[in-house]
N, C-alpha and C positions, 0 to 999 in steps of 0.2 A: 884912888877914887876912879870910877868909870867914867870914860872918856862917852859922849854919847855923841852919836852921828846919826842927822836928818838927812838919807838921801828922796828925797824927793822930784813931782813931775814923775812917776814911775807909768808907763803906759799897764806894766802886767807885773805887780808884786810879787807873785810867784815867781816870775822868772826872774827876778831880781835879787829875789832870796836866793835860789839856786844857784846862779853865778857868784853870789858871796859868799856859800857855802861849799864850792868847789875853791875859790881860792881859798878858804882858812884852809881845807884840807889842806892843798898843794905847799901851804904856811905849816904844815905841823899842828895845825892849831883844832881845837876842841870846837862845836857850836853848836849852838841849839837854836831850833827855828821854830820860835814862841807861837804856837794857834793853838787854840780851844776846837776850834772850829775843824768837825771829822772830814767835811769836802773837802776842804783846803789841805788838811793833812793829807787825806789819800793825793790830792791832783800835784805836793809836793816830793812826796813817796815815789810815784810814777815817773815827774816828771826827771828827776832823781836818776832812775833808772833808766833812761830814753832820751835823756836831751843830749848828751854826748855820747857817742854811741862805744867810742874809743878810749874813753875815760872814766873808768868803776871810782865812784862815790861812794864812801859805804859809809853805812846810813839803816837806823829803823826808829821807828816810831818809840816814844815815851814810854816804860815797863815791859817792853820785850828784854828777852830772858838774856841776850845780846847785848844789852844796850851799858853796860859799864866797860864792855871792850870797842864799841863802836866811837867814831869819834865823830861822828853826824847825827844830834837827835832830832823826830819832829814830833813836836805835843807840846804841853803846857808844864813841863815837869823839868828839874835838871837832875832830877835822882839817878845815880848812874853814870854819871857824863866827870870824862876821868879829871878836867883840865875847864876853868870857867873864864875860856877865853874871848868868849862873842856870842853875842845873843841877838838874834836875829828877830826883829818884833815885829807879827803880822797882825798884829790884833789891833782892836780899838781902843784898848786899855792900854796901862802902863804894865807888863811883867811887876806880879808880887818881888821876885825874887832878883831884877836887875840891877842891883848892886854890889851882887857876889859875883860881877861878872868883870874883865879887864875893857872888855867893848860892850856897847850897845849899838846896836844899828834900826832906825825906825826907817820904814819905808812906807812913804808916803804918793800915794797915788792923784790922777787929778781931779778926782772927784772933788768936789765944793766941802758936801759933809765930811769926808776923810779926811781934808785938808783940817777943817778945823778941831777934828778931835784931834788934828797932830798941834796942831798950835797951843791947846790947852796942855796937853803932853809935855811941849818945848816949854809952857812957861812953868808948869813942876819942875823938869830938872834946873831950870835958869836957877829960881827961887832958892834952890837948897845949893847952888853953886858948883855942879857940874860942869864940867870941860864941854861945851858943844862944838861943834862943826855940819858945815852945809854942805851938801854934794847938789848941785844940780843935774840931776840926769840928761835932761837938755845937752848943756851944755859936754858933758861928760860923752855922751854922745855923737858929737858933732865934730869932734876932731878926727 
Protein backbone atom coordinates (compact mmCIF):
# COMPACT_ATOMS: atom_id res chain seq x y z
CA UNK A 1 0.00 0.00 0.00
CA UNK A 2 1.42 3.73 -0.54
CA UNK A 3 2.80 5.09 2.18
CA UNK A 4 1.57 8.86 1.92
CA UNK A 5 3.43 11.90 3.29
CA UNK A 6 2.12 15.56 3.99
CA UNK A 7 5.16 17.78 4.24
CA UNK A 8 3.80 20.73 4.78
CA UNK A 9 4.38 25.00 5.86
CA UNK A 10 6.34 24.80 2.53
CA UNK A 11 7.46 28.45 1.96
CA UNK A 12 8.29 27.61 -2.27
CA UNK A 13 6.80 24.03 -3.39
CA UNK A 14 8.88 24.01 -6.22
CA UNK A 15 11.82 24.04 -4.27
CA UNK A 16 10.73 21.48 -2.29
CA UNK A 17 9.89 19.17 -4.95
CA UNK A 18 13.45 19.54 -6.25
CA UNK A 19 15.18 18.75 -3.26
CA UNK A 20 12.98 15.61 -2.87
CA UNK A 21 13.76 14.80 -6.27
CA UNK A 22 17.49 15.03 -5.93
CA UNK A 23 17.30 12.82 -3.04
CA UNK A 24 15.30 9.91 -4.69
CA UNK A 25 17.83 10.14 -7.37
CA UNK A 26 20.86 10.08 -5.08
CA UNK A 27 18.35 6.90 -3.30
CA UNK A 28 18.37 5.03 -6.80
CA UNK A 29 15.00 5.62 -6.80
CA UNK A 30 12.41 6.65 -9.84
CA UNK A 31 9.99 10.00 -9.30
CA UNK A 32 7.73 11.69 -10.90
CA UNK A 33 6.66 15.24 -9.99
CA UNK A 34 2.95 15.37 -10.54
CA UNK A 35 1.78 19.11 -12.25
CA UNK A 36 -0.77 19.71 -14.98
CA UNK A 37 0.26 22.90 -14.64
CA UNK A 38 3.01 23.95 -17.94
CA UNK A 39 4.60 27.26 -15.56
CA UNK A 40 5.17 25.10 -12.91
CA UNK A 41 6.62 22.40 -15.20
CA UNK A 42 8.93 24.57 -17.03
CA UNK A 43 10.07 26.71 -13.47
CA UNK A 44 10.58 22.77 -12.21
CA UNK A 45 12.56 21.83 -15.50
CA UNK A 46 14.85 24.98 -14.95
CA UNK A 47 15.01 24.79 -11.68
CA UNK A 48 16.30 21.20 -12.05
CA UNK A 49 18.96 22.40 -14.09
CA UNK A 50 20.38 25.48 -12.04
CA UNK A 51 19.70 24.86 -8.46
CA UNK A 52 22.71 22.86 -7.93
CA UNK A 53 25.21 23.74 -10.18
CA UNK A 54 27.58 20.58 -9.21
CA UNK A 55 25.01 18.01 -9.29
CA UNK A 56 23.32 16.83 -12.88
CA UNK A 57 19.69 15.68 -12.16
CA UNK A 58 18.43 14.12 -15.07
CA UNK A 59 15.24 14.71 -15.65
CA UNK A 60 12.63 15.67 -18.66
CA UNK A 61 9.30 16.29 -18.89
CA UNK A 62 6.13 13.62 -19.33
CA UNK A 63 6.45 12.04 -23.43
CA UNK A 64 9.81 13.12 -24.17
CA UNK A 65 11.24 10.40 -26.35
CA UNK A 66 13.91 10.04 -23.17
CA UNK A 67 11.68 9.76 -20.59
CA UNK A 68 11.63 5.60 -20.08
CA UNK A 69 15.48 5.94 -19.52
CA UNK A 70 15.28 9.03 -17.27
CA UNK A 71 14.65 8.40 -13.93
CA UNK A 72 13.27 12.16 -13.14
CA UNK A 73 9.74 12.90 -14.63
CA UNK A 74 7.73 16.40 -14.59
CA UNK A 75 4.13 16.29 -15.92
CA UNK A 76 1.03 14.65 -15.10
CA UNK A 77 1.85 11.21 -16.77
CA UNK A 78 3.93 8.06 -15.26
CA UNK A 79 4.05 6.53 -18.82
CA UNK A 80 7.70 5.67 -19.19
CA UNK A 81 9.03 5.96 -15.73
CA UNK A 82 11.10 2.66 -15.18
CA UNK A 83 10.45 2.15 -11.27
CA UNK A 84 7.03 3.68 -9.25
CA UNK A 85 8.84 4.76 -6.54
CA UNK A 86 7.69 8.41 -5.38
CA UNK A 87 5.31 10.66 -6.70
CA UNK A 88 5.80 14.03 -5.88
CA UNK A 89 2.27 15.91 -5.80
CA UNK A 90 2.11 19.54 -6.90
CA UNK A 91 -1.26 19.79 -7.81
CA UNK A 92 -4.49 20.59 -6.17
CA UNK A 93 -5.92 17.35 -6.88
CA UNK A 94 -5.32 13.98 -5.84
CA UNK A 95 -2.85 12.11 -8.91
CA UNK A 96 -5.28 9.69 -10.76
CA UNK A 97 -2.58 7.29 -10.74
CA UNK A 98 -1.01 7.38 -6.85
CA UNK A 99 -1.39 4.16 -5.86
CA UNK A 100 0.76 2.43 -8.28
CA UNK A 101 3.34 4.29 -6.52
CA UNK A 102 5.52 2.93 -3.26
CA UNK A 103 5.55 6.88 -1.96
CA UNK A 104 3.37 9.77 -2.14
CA UNK A 105 4.57 12.98 -1.10
CA UNK A 106 1.88 16.11 -1.01
CA UNK A 107 3.41 19.35 -0.46
CA UNK A 108 1.67 21.56 1.11
CA UNK A 109 2.34 25.41 1.10
CA UNK A 110 0.97 28.23 3.57
CA UNK A 111 -1.56 29.44 1.78
CA UNK A 112 -5.10 29.08 3.68
CA UNK A 113 -6.71 27.73 0.39
CA UNK A 114 -3.86 25.20 -0.38
CA UNK A 115 -3.92 24.15 3.14
CA UNK A 116 -7.31 23.16 2.77
CA UNK A 117 -7.45 21.40 -0.43
CA UNK A 118 -4.62 19.42 1.37
CA UNK A 119 -6.81 18.55 4.29
CA UNK A 120 -9.53 17.29 2.13
CA UNK A 121 -6.74 15.24 0.29
CA UNK A 122 -5.39 13.95 3.82
CA UNK A 123 -8.98 12.83 4.76
CA UNK A 124 -9.26 10.63 1.24
CA UNK A 125 -6.16 8.78 1.87
CA UNK A 126 -7.28 8.56 5.87
CA UNK A 127 -10.68 7.05 4.66
CA UNK A 128 -9.53 4.22 2.54
CA UNK A 129 -6.64 3.58 5.25
CA UNK A 130 -3.35 4.63 3.88
CA UNK A 131 -0.09 4.93 5.92
CA UNK A 132 0.25 8.75 6.56
CA UNK A 133 2.91 10.71 8.01
CA UNK A 134 3.55 14.57 8.74
CA UNK A 135 6.74 16.53 7.96
CA UNK A 136 6.73 19.85 9.19
CA UNK A 137 8.81 21.99 7.32
CA UNK A 138 9.14 24.43 10.12
CA UNK A 139 10.37 22.32 12.04
CA UNK A 140 12.51 20.27 9.68
CA UNK A 141 14.03 23.42 9.10
CA UNK A 142 15.07 24.63 12.17
CA UNK A 143 17.61 22.21 13.29
Amino acid sequence: MTRVDFYFNADDKAEVARKLAAKAYQAGQCALLYTADERLAGELDEGLWTAQPLAFIPHVRCGHPQAAATPILIGASDEGLKTHDLLINLADERPPQFSRFERLIEIVSRDPADRERARERYRFYQERGYPLHNVDLDKKNSR
